[in-house]
ZADRENDO-190851 format. One record per residue (C-alpha): residue number from 1; z, x, y. Coordinates in steps of 0.02 Angstrom, whole numbers, plus 32768, in hexadecimal, padded with zeros to 4 digits. Last residue first. Layout:
! ZADRENDO-190851
+-----+------+------+------+
: num :   pz :   px :   py :
+-----+------+------+------+
: NUM :    Z :    X :    Y :
...
+-----+------+------+------+
! end
This chain:
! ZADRENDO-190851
+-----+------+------+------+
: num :   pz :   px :   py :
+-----+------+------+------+
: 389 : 569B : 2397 : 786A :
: 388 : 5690 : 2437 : 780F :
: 387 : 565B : 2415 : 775B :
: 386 : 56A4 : 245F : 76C2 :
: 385 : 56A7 : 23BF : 7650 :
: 384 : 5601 : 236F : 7678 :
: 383 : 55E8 : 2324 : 75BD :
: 382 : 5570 : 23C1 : 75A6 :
: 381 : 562F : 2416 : 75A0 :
: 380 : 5679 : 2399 : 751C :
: 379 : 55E3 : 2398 : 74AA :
: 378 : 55E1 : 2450 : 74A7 :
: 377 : 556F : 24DA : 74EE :
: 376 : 556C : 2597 : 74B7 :
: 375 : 5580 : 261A : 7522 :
: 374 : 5635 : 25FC : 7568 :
: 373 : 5697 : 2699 : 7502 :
: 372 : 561A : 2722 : 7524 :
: 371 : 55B4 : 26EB : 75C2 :
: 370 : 5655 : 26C0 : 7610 :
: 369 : 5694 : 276E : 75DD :
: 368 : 55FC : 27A9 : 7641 :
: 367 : 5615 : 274E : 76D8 :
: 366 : 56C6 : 2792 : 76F1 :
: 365 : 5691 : 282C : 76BF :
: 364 : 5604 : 283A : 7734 :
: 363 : 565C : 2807 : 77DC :
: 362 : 56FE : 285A : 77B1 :
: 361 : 5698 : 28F7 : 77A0 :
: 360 : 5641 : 28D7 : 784B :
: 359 : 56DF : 28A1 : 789D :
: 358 : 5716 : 2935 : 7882 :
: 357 : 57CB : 2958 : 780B :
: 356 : 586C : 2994 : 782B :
: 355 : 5867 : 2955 : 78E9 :
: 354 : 58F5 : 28C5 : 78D7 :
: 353 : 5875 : 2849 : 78EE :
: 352 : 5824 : 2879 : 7863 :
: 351 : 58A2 : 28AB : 77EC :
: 350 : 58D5 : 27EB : 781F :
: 349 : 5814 : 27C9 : 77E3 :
: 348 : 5828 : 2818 : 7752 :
: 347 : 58BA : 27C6 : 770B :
: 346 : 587E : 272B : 770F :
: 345 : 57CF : 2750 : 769F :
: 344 : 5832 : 2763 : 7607 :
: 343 : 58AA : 26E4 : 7608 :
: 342 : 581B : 2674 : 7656 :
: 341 : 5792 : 2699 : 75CF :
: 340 : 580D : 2668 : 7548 :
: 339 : 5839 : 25C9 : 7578 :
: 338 : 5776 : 25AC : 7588 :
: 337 : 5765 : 25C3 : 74D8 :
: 336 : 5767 : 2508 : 7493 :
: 335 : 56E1 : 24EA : 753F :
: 334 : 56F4 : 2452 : 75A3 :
: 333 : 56EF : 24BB : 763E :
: 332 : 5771 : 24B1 : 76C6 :
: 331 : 576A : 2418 : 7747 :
: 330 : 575B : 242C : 77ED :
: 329 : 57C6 : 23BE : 786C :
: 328 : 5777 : 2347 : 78CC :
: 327 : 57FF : 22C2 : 78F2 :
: 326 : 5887 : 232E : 78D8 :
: 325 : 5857 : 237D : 798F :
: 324 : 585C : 22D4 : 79D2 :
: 323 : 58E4 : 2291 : 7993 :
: 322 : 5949 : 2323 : 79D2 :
: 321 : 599F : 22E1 : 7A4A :
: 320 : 599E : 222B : 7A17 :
: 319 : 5A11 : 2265 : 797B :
: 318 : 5A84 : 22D8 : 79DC :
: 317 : 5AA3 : 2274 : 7A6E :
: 316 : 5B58 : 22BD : 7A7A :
: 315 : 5B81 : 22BB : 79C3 :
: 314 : 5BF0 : 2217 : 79CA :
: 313 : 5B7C : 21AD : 7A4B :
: 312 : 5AE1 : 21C6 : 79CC :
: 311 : 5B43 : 218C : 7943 :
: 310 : 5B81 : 20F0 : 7998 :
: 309 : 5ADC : 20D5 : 79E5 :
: 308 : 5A89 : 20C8 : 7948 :
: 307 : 59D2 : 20F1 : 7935 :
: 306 : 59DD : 2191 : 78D7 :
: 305 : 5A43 : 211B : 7856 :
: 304 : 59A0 : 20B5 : 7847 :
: 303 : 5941 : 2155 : 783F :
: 302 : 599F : 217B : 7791 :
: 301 : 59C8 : 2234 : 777A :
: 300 : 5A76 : 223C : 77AC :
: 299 : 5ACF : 22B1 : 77D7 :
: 298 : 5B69 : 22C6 : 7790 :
: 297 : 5C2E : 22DE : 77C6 :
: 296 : 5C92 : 2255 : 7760 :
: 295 : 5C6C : 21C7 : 77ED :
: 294 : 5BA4 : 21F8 : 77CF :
: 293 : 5BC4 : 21D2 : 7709 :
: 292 : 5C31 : 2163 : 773C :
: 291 : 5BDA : 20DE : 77C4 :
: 290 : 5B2D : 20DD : 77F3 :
: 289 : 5AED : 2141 : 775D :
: 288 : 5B4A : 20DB : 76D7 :
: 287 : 5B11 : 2028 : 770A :
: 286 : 5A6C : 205D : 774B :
: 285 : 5A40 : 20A2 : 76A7 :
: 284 : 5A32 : 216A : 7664 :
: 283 : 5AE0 : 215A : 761A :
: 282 : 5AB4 : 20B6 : 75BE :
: 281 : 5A0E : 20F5 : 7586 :
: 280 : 5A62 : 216A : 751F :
: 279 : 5AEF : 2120 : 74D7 :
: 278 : 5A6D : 20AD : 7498 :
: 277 : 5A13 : 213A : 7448 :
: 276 : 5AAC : 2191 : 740D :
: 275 : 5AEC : 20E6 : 739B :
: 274 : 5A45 : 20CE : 7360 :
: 273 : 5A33 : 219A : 7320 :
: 272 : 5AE0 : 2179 : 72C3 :
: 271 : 5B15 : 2224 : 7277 :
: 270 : 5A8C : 2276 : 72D9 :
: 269 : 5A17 : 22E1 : 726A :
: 268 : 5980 : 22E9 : 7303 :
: 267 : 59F9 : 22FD : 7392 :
: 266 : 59E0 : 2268 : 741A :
: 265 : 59A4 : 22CB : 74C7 :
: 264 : 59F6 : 22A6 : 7569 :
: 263 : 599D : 230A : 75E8 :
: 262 : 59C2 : 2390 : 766F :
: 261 : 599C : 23BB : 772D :
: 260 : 5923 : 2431 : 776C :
: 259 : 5879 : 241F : 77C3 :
: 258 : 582E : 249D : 7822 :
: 257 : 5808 : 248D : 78D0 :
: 256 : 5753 : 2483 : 78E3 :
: 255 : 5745 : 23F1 : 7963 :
: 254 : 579B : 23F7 : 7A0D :
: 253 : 5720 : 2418 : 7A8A :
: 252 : 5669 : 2441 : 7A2C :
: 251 : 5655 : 24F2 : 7AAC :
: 250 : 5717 : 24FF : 7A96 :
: 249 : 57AD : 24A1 : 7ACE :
: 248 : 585C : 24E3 : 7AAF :
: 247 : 589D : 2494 : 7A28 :
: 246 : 58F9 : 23CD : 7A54 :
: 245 : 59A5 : 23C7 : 7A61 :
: 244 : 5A61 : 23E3 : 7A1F :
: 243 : 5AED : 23D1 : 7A8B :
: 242 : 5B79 : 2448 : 7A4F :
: 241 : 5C45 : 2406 : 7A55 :
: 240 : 5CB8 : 2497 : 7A86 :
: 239 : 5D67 : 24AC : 7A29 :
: 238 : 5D17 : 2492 : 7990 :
: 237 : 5D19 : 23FD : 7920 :
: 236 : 5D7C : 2377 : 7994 :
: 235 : 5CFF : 2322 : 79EB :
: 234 : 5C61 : 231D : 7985 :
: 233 : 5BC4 : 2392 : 79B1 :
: 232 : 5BE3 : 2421 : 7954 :
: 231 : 5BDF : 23A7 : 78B3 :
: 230 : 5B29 : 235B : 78F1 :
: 229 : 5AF7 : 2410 : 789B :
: 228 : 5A45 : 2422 : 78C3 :
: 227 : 59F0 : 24C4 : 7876 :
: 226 : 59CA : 2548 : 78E4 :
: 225 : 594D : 256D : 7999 :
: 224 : 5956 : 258C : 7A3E :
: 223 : 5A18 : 25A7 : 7A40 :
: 222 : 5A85 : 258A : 7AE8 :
: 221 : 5B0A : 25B6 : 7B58 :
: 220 : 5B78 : 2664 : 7B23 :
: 219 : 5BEB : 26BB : 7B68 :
: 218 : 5C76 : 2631 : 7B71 :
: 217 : 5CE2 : 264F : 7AD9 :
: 216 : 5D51 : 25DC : 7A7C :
: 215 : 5CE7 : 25A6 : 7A06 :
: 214 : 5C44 : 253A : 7A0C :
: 213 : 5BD1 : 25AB : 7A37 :
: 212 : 5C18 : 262E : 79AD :
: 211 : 5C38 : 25A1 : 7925 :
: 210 : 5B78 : 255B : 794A :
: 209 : 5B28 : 260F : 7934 :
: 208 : 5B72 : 263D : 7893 :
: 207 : 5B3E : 258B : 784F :
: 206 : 5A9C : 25AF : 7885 :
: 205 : 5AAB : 264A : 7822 :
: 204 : 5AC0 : 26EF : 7872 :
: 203 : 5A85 : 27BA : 7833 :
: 202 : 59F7 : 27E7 : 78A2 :
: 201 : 5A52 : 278A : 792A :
: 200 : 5AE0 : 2818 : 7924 :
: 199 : 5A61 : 2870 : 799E :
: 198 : 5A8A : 280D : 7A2B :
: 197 : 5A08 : 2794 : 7A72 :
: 196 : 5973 : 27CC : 7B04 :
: 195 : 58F8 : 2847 : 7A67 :
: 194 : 591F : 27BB : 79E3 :
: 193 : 58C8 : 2743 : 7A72 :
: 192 : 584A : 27B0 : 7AA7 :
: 191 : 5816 : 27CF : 79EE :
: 190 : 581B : 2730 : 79C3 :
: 189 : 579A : 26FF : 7A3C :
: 188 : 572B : 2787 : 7A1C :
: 187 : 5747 : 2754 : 7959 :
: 186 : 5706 : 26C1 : 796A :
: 185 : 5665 : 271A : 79C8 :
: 184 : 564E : 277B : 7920 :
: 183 : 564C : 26F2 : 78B0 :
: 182 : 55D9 : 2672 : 790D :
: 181 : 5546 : 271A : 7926 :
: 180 : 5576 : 274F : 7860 :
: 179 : 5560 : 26A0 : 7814 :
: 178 : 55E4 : 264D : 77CA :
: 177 : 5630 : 2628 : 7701 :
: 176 : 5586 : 2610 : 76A9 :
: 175 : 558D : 263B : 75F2 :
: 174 : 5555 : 257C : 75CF :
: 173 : 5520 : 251F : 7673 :
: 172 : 5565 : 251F : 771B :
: 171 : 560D : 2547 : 770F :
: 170 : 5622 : 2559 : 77B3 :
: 169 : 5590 : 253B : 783F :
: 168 : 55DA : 2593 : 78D2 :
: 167 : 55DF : 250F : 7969 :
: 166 : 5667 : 2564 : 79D7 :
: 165 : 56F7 : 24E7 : 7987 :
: 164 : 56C9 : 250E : 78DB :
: 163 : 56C2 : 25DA : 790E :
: 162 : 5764 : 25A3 : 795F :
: 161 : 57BC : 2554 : 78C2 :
: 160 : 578F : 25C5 : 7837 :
: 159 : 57BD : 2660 : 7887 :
: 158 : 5864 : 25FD : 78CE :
: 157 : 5872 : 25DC : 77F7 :
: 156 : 5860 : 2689 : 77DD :
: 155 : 58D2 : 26C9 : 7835 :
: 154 : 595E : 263F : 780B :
: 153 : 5922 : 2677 : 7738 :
: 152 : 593C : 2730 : 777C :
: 151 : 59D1 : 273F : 7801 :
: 150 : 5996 : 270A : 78AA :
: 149 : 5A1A : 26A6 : 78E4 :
: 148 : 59F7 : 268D : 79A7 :
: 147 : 5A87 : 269D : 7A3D :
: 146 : 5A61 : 268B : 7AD9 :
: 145 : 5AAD : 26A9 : 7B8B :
: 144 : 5A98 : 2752 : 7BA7 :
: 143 : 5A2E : 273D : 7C2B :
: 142 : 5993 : 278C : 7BBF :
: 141 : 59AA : 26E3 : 7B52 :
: 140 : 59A7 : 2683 : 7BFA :
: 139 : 5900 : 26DC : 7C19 :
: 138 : 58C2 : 26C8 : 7B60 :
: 137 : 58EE : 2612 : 7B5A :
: 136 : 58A9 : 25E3 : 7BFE :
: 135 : 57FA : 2641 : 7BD6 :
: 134 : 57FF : 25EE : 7B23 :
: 133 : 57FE : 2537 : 7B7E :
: 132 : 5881 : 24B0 : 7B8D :
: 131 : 5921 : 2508 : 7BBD :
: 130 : 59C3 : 24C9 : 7BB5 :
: 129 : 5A0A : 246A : 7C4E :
: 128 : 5AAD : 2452 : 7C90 :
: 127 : 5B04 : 24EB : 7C42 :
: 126 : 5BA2 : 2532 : 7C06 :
: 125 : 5BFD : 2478 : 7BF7 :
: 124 : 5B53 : 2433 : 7BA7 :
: 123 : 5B6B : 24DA : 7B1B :
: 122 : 5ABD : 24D6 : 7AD0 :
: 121 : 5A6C : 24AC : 7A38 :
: 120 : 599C : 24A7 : 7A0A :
: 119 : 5948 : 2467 : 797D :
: 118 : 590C : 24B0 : 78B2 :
: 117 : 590B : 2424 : 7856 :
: 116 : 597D : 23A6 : 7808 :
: 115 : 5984 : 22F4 : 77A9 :
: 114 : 5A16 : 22D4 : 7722 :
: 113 : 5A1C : 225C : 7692 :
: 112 : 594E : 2256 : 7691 :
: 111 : 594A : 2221 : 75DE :
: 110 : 5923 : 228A : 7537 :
: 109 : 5882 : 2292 : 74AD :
: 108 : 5804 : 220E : 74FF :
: 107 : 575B : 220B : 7479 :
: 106 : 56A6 : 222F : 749F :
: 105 : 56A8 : 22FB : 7473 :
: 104 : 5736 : 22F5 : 74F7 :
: 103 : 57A2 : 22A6 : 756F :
: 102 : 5838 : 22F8 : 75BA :
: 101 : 57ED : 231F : 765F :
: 100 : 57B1 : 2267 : 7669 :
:  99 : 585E : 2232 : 76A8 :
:  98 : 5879 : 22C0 : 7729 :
:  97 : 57BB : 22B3 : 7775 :
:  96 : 57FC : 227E : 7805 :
:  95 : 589B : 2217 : 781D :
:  94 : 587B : 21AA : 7776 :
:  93 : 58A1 : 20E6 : 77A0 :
:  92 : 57F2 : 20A7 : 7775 :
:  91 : 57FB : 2127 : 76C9 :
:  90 : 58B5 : 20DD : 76AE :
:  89 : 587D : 201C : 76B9 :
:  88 : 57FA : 2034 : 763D :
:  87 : 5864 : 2096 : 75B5 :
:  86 : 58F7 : 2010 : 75C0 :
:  85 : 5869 : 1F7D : 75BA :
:  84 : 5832 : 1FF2 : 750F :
:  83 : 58DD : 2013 : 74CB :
:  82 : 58E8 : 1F84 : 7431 :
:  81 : 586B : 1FEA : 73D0 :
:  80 : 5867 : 20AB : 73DD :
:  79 : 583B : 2115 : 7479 :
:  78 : 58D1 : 219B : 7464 :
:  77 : 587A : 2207 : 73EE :
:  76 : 58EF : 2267 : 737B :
:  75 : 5908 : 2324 : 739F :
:  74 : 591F : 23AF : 7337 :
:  73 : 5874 : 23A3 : 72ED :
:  72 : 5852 : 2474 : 72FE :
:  71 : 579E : 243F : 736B :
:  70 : 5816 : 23B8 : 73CC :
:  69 : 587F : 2437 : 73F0 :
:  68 : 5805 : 24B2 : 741E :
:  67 : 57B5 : 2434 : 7495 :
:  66 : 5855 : 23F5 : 74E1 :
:  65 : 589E : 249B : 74FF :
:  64 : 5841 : 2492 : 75C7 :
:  63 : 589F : 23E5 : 75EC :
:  62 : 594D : 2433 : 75FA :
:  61 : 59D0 : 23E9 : 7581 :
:  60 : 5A71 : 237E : 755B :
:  59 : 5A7C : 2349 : 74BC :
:  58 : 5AC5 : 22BC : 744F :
:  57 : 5ADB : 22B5 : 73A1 :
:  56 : 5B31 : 2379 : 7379 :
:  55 : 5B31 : 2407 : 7305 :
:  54 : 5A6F : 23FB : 72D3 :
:  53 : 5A38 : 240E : 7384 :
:  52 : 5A73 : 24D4 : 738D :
:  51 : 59F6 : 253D : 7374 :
:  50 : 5964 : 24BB : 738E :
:  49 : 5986 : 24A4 : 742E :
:  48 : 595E : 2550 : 746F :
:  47 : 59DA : 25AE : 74E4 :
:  46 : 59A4 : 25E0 : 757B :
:  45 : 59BB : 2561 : 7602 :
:  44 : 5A57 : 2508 : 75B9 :
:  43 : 5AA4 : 25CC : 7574 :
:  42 : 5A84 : 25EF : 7629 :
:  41 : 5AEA : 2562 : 766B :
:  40 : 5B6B : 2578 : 75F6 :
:  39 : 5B99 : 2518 : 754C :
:  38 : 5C02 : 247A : 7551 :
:  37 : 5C57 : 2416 : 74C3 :
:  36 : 5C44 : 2345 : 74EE :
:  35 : 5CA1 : 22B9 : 7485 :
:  34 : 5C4A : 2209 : 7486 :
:  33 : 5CCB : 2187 : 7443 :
:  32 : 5C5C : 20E7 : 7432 :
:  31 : 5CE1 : 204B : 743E :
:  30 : 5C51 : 1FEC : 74A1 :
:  29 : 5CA5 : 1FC3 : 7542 :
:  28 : 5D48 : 2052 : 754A :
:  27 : 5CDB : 20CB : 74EF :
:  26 : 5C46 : 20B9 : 7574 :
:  25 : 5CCC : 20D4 : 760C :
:  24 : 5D22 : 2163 : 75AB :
:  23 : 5C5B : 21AE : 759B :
:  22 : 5C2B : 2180 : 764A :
:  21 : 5CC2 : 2200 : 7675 :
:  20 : 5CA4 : 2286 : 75ED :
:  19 : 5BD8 : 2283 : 7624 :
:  18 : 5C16 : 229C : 76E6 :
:  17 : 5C82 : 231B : 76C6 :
:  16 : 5C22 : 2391 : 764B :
:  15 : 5B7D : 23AA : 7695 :
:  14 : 5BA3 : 238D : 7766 :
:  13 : 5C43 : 23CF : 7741 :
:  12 : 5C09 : 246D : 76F8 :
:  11 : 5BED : 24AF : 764A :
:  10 : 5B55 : 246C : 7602 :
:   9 : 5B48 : 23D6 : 7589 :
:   8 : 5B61 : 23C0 : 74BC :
:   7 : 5B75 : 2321 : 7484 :
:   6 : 5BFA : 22EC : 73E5 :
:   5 : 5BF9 : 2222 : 73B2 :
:   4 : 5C6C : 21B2 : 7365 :
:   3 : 5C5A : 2110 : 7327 :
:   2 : 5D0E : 20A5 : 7331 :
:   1 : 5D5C : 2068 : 72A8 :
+-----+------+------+------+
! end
């Protein structure tokens, strides 16, 4: 008989497609049936680990619930015997800080299955060449050419990733989330920009963003800044296939976007914890990566599948397009309450930008809630989680 095995991923093709696909492939070699339920995106960025690990083996997460997860001991370390060559060869192969993202308190707790950060998309049909700069990006936005989603956690993040990318020192130290001079000229920049895009910005996704470029419509020609989707890219998804590239350049070029994609994390009450752990670092290996799990609609987070020409040909130069900008992502604080922190501090910067709230108040309560729930220093965060690099 078989082993069987239930994972949990996120609700899209890049989450759900790609994992059911390597998954067939893995059954059909190993006779390992994997079966995959989905939650939403914003259940996947919200919803703590620990409510819902004990239902399933494998798990699909983002790489700011490790530390409360491991402090609840939902997870089972993935650096055990028989994986350490695995282990090696995935840290040399991380794109950016992906791989290390999901270490903590000394021990690896989920793979890099899927690499992302915050880049740029535009329509290469609409336009021959995005901008580089903020100045180009705010004058084509006040064209009427650009579209930006700006709802709270995508608000945020662009927050996160142009103070980074104008040399504000995030994160830097317990309680510290920027200082007011960095904060306030971030949100200069954001302000022209939410100012020059439609008002229905305030409530978009990057997801919202990528069906309206890449539908039937032909107003708009580019977005400065959302969450890669190589899906948008493909022949065949949407009627229009997006070219994703490099952020707009800032005082420290491309570095500060911040860094997205998801991990494969072993549950900590799996029926068979060796039987998920090698399914595991199959579907983050070359094997898997370069062939079904992209093939079923993923993205991988392997450099070596960054690397391939086949993938990069099939998304329109997605990979070496924004290699750059994934290259020097920021990383989010290693902090078990930092989850918290962003679902409250989010909203207050779109309240921002929509003109509900100064930038003087947003200033202070954004650095005071950081004071609150970040104050106190963990292994994981003096391990250089929450740098900007």
């Amino acid at each position: 008989m078989s082993i069987r095995l239930r994972g949990m991923t996120w609700d899209h093709p890049r989450g759900h497609g790609a994992l059911t696909a390597a998954s067939r492939v893995y059954a059909e070699r190993y006779d390992v049936d994997v079966t995959w339920e989905c939650r939403s995106l914003t259940a996947f960025g919200d919803e703590p680990v620990e409510s819902y690990a004990s239902a399933f083996d494998l798990l699909v997460i983002d790489h700011p619930h490790v530390p409360a997860a491991v402090g609840a001991g939902v997870l089972a370390p993935l650096d055990v015997p028989g994986h350490t060559s695995d282990l090696r060869f995935l840290a040399e192969h991380s794109v950016g800080a992906s791989h290390r993202s999901y270490a903590y308190a000394g021990r690896q707790w989920a793979l890099a299955i899927d690499a992302a950060a915050q880049v740029g998309v535009y329509r290469p049909d609409l336009l021959r060449h995005p901008p580089t700069s903020w100045p180009e990006a705010i004058d084509l936005a006040r064209d009427g050419q650009v579209l930006w989603p700006a709802k709270p956690v995508d608000a945020y993040s662009s927050l996160v990733t142009v103070a980074a990318g104008l040399g504000g020192a995030l994160f830097n130290g317990p309680g510290s989330f920027l200082d007011p001079t960095s904060f306030g000229t971030a949100l200069t920049v954001l302000h022209q920009l939410a100012d020059a895009v439609p008002a229905e910005c305030l409530q978009m996704s990057p997801i919202d963003v990528a069906e309206r470029l890449a539908g039937g419509q032909d107003q708009y020609a580019y977005c400065p800044l959302l969450f890669g989707y190589t899906n948008y890219s493909r022949s065949g998804f949407r009627p229009h296939r997006l070219r994703y590239v490099d952020i707009p350049a800032g005082s420290r070029g491309v570095a500060g976007s911040l860094l997205g994609g998801a991990g494969i994390a072993v549950s900590a009450t799996a029926d068979d914890l060796d039987a998920a752990r090698e399914f595991a670092y199959w579907v983050v290996g070359a094997t898997a990566q370069c062939g079904a799990y992209f093939d079923g609609g993923g993205q991988p987070g392997l450099a070596t599948a960054w690397d391939d020409p086949r993938l990069d040909a099939a998304t329109l130069d997605f990979f070496s397009g924004t290699r750059a900008t994934l290259e020097q992502a920021s990383v989010r604080p290693r902090h078990p309450r930092y989850p918290e922190f962003q679902n409250l501090a989010a909203p207050l910067v779109t309240a921002c930008l929509a003109g509900d709230r100064s930038d003087t108040e947003t200033i202070r309560r954004i650095n005071d809630l950081a004071a609150r729930l970040l104050g106190s220093e963990t292994d994981g965060h003096s391990a250089g989680g929450g740098d900007s690099r």
